[in-house]
N, C-alpha and C positions, 0 to 999 in steps of 0.2 A: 288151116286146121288139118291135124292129120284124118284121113277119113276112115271110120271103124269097119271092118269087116264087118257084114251080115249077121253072122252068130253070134259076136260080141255087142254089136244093136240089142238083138234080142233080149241075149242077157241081162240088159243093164235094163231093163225095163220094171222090173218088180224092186230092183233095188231103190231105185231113181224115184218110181212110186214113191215108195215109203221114206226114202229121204224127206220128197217132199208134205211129207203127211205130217212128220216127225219135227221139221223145221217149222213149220206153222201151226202146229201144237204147241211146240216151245212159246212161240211167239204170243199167240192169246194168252197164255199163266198171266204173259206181263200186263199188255192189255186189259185183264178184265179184275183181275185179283192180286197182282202186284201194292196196289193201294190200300186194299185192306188190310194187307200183311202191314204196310206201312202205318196204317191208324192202329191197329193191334198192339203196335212197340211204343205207341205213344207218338206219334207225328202228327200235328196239326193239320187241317186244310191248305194253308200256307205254305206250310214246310214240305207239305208232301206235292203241292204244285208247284214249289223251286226247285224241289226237287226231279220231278219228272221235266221240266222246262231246259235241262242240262243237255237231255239227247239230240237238240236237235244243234248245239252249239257245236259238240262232238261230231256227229256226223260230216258237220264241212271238214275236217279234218282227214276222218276215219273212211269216208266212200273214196279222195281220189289217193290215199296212202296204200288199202287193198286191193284196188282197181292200178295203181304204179305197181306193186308187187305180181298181181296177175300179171301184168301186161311184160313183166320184166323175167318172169319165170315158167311162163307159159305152162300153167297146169294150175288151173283153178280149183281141183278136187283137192289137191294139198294143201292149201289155199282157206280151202274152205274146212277142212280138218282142221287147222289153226283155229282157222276164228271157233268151233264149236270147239277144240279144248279149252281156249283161253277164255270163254263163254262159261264154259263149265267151272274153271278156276276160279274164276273172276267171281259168279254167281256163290258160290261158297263166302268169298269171302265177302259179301253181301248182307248173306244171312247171317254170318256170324258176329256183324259188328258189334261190337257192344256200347260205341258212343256215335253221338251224330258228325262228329269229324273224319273217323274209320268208316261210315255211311257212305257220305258224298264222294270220300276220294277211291272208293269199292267202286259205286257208280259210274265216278268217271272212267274207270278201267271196264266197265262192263260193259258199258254203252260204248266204248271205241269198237268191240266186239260184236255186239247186240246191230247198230244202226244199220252195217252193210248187208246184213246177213240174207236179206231177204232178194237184194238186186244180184248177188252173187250165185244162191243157190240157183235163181233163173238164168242166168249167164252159163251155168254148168250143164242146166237141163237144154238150153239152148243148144247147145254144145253136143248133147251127146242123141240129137234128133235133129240135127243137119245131116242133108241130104237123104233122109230118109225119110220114110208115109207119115212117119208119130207125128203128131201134135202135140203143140205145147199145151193147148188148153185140158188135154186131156191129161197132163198132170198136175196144171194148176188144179184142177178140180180135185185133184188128190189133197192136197195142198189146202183146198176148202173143206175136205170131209175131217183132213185134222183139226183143222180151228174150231167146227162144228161140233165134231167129237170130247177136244178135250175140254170145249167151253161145258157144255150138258156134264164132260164127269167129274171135272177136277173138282168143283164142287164139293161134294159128296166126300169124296178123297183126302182135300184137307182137311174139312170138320170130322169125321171118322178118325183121322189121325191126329189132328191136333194143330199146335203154330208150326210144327217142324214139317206138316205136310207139305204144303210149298214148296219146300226145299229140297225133299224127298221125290215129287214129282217133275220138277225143274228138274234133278239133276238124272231121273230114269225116261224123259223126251228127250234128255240131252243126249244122253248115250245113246239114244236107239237110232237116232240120228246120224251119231258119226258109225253105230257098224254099217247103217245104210249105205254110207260114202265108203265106207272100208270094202261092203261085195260090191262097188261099180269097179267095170275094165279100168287100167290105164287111160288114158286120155290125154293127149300134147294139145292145146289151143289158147289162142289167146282170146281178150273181147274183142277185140277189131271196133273198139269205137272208137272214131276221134276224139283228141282231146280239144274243147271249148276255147279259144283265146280270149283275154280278157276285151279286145278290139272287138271281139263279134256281141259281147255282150252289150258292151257300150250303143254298138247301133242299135242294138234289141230296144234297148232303152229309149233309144232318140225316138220312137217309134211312141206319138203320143197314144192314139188310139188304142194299143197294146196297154201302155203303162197305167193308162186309166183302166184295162180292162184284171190289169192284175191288180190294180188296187184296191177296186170292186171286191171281186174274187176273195181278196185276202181278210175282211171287214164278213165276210159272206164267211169264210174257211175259219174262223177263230172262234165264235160259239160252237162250232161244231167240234173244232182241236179241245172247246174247254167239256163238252158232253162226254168225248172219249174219255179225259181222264177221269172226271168228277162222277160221273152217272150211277159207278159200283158204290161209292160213297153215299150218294144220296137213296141209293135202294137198302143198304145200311143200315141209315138215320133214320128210315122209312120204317124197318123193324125186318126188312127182307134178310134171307136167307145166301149164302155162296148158291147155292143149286140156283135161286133166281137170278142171280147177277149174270151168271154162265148162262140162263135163259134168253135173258135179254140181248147179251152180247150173239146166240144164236140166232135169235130173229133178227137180227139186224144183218146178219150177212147171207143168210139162205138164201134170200132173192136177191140176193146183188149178180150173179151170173145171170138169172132169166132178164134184168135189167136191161144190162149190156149186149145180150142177144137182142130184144126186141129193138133198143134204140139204134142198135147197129144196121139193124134189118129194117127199119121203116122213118127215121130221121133222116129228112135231107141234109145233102151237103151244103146246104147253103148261109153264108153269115148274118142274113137277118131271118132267116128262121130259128138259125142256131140260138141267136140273141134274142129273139124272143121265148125261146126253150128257157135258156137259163135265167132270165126276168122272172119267169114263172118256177121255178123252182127253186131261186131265190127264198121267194113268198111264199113256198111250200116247205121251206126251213122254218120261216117266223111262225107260222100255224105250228108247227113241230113244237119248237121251243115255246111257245105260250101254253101249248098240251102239257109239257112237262113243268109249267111253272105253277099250273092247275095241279098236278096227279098228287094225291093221297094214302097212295097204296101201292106197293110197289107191281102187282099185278097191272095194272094201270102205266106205269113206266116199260114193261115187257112188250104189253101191245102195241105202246107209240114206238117202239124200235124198227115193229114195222115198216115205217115209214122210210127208214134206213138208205133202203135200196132205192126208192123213188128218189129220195133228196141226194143223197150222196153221192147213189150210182148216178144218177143224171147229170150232178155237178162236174164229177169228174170227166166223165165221158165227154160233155158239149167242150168243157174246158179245155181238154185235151184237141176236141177237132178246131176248136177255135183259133186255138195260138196258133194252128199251122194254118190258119185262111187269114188271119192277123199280117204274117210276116211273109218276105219269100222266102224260097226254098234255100237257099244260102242260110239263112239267119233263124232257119225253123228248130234245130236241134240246141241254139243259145236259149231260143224261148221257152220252150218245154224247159231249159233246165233252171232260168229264171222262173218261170211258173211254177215250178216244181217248190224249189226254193221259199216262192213266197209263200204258197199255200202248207207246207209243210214245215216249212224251218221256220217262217216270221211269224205265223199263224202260233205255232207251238211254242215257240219261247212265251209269247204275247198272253197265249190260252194258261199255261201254266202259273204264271207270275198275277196276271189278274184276275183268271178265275178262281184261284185259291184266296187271294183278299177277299173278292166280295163273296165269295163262299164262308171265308171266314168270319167274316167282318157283319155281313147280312143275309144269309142263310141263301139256300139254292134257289127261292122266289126269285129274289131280286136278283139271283145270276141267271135264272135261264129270263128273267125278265129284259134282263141289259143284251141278251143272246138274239131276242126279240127286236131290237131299234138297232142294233148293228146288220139283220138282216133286212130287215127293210130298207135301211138306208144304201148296205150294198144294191139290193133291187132295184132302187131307185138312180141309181149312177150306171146301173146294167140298162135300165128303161131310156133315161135319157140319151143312153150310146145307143143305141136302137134307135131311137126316132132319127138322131143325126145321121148314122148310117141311111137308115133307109131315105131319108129327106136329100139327102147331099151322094149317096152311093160311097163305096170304097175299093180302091184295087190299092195293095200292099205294092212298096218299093222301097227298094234298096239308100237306107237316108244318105248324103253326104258326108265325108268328114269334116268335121269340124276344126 
């Protein structure tokens, strides 16, 4: 990478800020109120959960096409200008469909845009606080005051303005986002990541202990991929408010940083503690999802969001230190991205297609109810890999070819 002079460091620091503010404001619209716009126009439960189930198909597509184009033109801020104009483009022509064919294939252009946005923006911030005091976290945290931010207004925003709000607000996060990227310095870098071969994956695989533990994991990550999309829906049905939806999506990530700090700070590194961590947090999903197959009122859904940060951030977090005391060090960066993969891409296709039947079919009881025996059941295959580990012990090695 080229390395910035001192006063160009400085510089980019309030722009970079608010980049990050601005990109992860965009990002919650979709998250939290994307859906309603969708029920608004007349889209089913169904249709609006095959519909959100398309991003994560695109994404295997879309992360290593602008991750090739980085790596091949060495300047991610330009890079990342694309993606938020054709973001912005894309997004228009969204809203403007007028039938559910012009819908889906809006989507698919959106979401080629939409999925990398967020591993990109940190590649650039990565970028441009090498070798120097900054810290990353102290603009992810920027980054969390947008989400926080636009979740509490947008709210307010759209019903004041009507169905065009959305669109309105989408397309003025989207701008303020790329003048952000427009006052940062020049910058030459690439990502400098390896790229995965399909052979490393494969061993990842052969790795039974692992592959049980992602399939856990995934059984574990799929009522929770089906809450993200469905929960604004059912606060909705509930008789709630956009201000509340934006509520609950706010409680749910405020204490995701205090999370990750303390787990960082007082969890050992060790795999049958680890495994024991995520057994019980497992179990603290199912209590989650029987709360919400109970709640009545959507103030009652706000509160259990609470729990957000203990289940989610913990899930992530163990999961994350797991897969690298799972595998060696050769094989640790295949597993995260299998990991990653299952929990987000198999988890979300999966979350979308069947939490929208049985949302549709038998109302949000019986889906946070089903959200309920798929966590326990993962818990239960996270318990049993725990007692064999710790009965029999484990040291990761490198499998044979086969």
């Amino acid at each position: 990478m080229e390395r910035l002079p001192d006063n160009t460091q400085s510089s980019s620091k309030l722009p970079l800020g608010l980049l990050n503010f601005f990109v992860y404001g965009t990002m919650v619209i979709f998250a939290a109120f994307f859906q309603l716009y969708l029920q608004d126009i007349g889209m089913d439960k169904l249709e609006i959960g095959s519909l959100m189930a398309i991003s994560p198909f695109i994404s295997l597509l879309a992360h290593p096409f602008w991750r090739y184009l980085s790596d091949r033109g060495q300047n991610i801020r330009i890079i990342l200008l694309i993606m938020l104009t054709g973001l912005l483009i894309t997004g228009h022509l969204v809203f403007k469909a007028d039938t559910y064919q012009m819908l889906y294939v809006s989507m698919l252009m959106l979401f080629f845009f939409q999925s990398p946005l967020l591993a990109q923006s940190n590649s650039l911030t990565l970028g441009y606080i090498e070798e120097s005091r900054q810290k990353f976290g102290a603009y992810r945290l920027w980054g969390s005051m947008g989400w926080t931010f636009v979740a509490l207004t947008a709210g307010p925003i759209i019903d004041s303005v009507g169905q065009n709000g959305i669109s309105l607000l989408f397309s003025i996060t989207l701008m303020l986002a790329m003048g952000s990227a427009l006052l940062l310095p020049p910058i030459t870098l690439t990502t400098n990541t390896p790229w995965i071969s399909s052979r490393e994956i494969r061993r990842t695989l052969q790795n039974k202990h692992f592959l049980a533990f992602v399939l856990c994991g995934t059984l574990v990550a799929i009522p929770n991929a089906i809450n993200g999309i469905f929960m604004p829906l059912f606060i909705s049905d509930l008789g709630g408010s956009r201000f509340q939806v934006g509520g609950a999506v706010f409680l749910s990530t405020i204490f995701e940083v205090l999370a990750f700090v303390l787990l960082n700070r007082y969890l050992k590194r060790k795999i049958t503690v680890l495994m024991g961590c995520l057994t019980l947090v497992s179990l603290l999903f199912a209590l989650r999802w029987n709360l919400m197959a109970e709640a009545t009122d959507p103030v009652q859904i706000i509160l259990i969001q609470i729990l957000h940060a203990i289940t989610f951030g913990g899930f992530f977090y163990v999961g994350t230190r797991l897969t690298a005391l799972f595998l060696p060090r050769p094989l640790r960066s295949a597993g995260q991205a299998v990991y990653a993969f299952a929990l987000s891409g198999v988890s979300g296709v999966i979350s979308g297609f069947l939490g929208g039947w049985v949302f549709q079919n038998f109302g949000p009881v019986i889906m946070y109810k089903m959200g309920v025996a798929l966590a326990i059941i993962g818990a239960l295959g996270f318990g049993l890999l725990w007692q064999h580990i710790r009965k029999n012990g484990y040291s990761p090695s490198i499998p044979q070819e086969q």
